[in-house]
C-alpha positions, 0 to 999 in steps of 0.5 A, a space after each residue: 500500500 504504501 509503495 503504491 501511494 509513493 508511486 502515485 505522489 511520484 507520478 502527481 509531482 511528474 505531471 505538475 507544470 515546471 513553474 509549480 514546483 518553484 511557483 516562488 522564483 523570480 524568472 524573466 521569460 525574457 529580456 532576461 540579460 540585467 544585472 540588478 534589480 533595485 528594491 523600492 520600500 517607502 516609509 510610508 509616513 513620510 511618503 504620506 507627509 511629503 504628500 502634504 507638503 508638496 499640496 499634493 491631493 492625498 491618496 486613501 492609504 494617506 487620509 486612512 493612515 493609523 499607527 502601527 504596534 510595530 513600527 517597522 511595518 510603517 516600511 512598506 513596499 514601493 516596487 521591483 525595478 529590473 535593471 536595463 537589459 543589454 539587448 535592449 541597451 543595445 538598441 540605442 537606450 540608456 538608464 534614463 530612458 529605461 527608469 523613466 519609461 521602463 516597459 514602454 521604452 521605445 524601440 523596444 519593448 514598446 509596451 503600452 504606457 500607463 501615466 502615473 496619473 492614471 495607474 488604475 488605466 493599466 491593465 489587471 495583473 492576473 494576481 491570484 486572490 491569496 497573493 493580493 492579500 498578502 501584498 495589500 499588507 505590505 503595499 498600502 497603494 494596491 487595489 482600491 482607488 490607488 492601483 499601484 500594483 497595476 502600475 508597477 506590474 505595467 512600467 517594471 513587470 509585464 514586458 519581462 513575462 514575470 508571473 504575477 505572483 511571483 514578481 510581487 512574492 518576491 517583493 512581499 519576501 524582501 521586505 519582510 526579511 528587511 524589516 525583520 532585520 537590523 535595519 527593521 529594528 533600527 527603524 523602530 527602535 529611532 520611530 520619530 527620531 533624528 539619526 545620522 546617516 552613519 548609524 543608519 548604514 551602520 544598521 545596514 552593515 550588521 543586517 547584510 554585511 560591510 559595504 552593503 549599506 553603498 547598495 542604499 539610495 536614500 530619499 528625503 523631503 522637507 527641512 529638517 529632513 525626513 526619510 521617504 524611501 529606500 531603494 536597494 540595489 540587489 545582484 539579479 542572481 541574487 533575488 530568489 535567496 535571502 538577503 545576505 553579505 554579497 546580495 547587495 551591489 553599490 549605487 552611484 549615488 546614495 540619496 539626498 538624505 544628508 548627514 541626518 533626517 527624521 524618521 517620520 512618525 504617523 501625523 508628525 
């Protein structure tokens, strides 16, 4: 009996598709010939306040804003941007025109554009029921009026062939595992505090290593300063393994932050 049933698991696994049994791995079906992919989380408080200060119209996740028992969920994800692919850099495109038209970058890939304006105009990503929950935890701008996740997938995800789910699996993974780290604490630990840019890269380099806090671009708005966004550059060969020493590639530029800023607290 119990060879008869191992025979018939055998058989079941045999005849899943390939992408079942590694439903969770990130792979382009094409375009594939990128380096990085650069990892966007906002802290959400202080996205909500730059809102406000640039006399922007707030969008719901802003006006519904509460606070959190753990502080560290106030980092939230922004998106996954893959790196400029060298067959498409090949036809005449740079990384400016790559970051700002991303899918829709002509000649090719030349996939319609959706403004930022108008994210709710891009088309369904095709999210199953149970990965769309797990990201409306981390993602405060998906569904609803806000549509992010339609416009991330549109600009960043589509033209690569990514399965929906797991391109924002892998986002909803990477966030959970920076704020579960070091870095997580730091943030909850400084929640409406001024830091100094030394210590938050000191927080970086326990988390995933020395030198790793060079992968961290860090925006800021406001005077005094306070931190709206992260965005980590990670190895492409890197992005289904969790984060560690040597996941991590160094940016030109580290942001505009300064030598301190405040980590924003909720109606700050």
């Amino acid at each position: 009996m119990k060879a008869t049933w191992r025979y018939f698991s055998l058989l079941a696994v045999s005849l899943l598709p390939a992408t079942a049994t590694y439903a969770d791995a990130l792979k382009p079906a094409q375009y594939g010939d990128f380096d990085s992919y650069v990892l966007a989380l906002s802290w959400q408080t202080g996205f909500c306040q730059s809102m406000e200060d640039k006399n922007r119209k707030a969008p719901d996740e802003c006006r519904l804003q509460k606070d959190e028992a753990n502080k560290a969920d106030f980092l939230t994800v922004h998106g996954l941007w893959p790196g400029l692919p060298k067959s498409i850099a090949s036809r005449g495109v740079d990384n400016r025109r790559w970051m700002r038209y991303g899918c829709a970058t002509r000649p090719v890939p030349n996939m319609p554009e959706v403004k930022a304006s108008r994210k709710c105009n891009a088309a369904e990503t095709g999210l199953s029921l149970e990965m769309a929950n797990k990201l409306n935890n981390v993602m405060p701008g998906s569904g609803g009026k806000s549509c992010l996740e339609r416009y991330e997938y549109a600009k960043h995800g589509v033209c690569f062939g990514f399965d929906p789910d797991a391109y924002f699996g892998t986002m909803v993974r990477l966030n959970g595992e920076v704020k579960q780290s070091e870095l997580g604490k730091f943030l909850a630990d400084n929640y409406g505090k001024t830091v100094s840019r030394a210590a938050f890269d000191s927080a970086v380099a326990k988390s995933f290593g020395n030198g790793s806090e060079k992968a961290f671009k860090l925006t800021c708005n406001g005077n005094p300063a306070y931190l709206t966004e992260m965005q980590i550059t990670i190895k492409a060969e890197a992005i289904n393994a969790p984060l560690k020493d040597g996941s991590l590639l160094s940016q030109p530029h580290p942001g505009n932050c300064g030598q301190q800023f405040v980590i924003d607290k909720a109606g700050q």
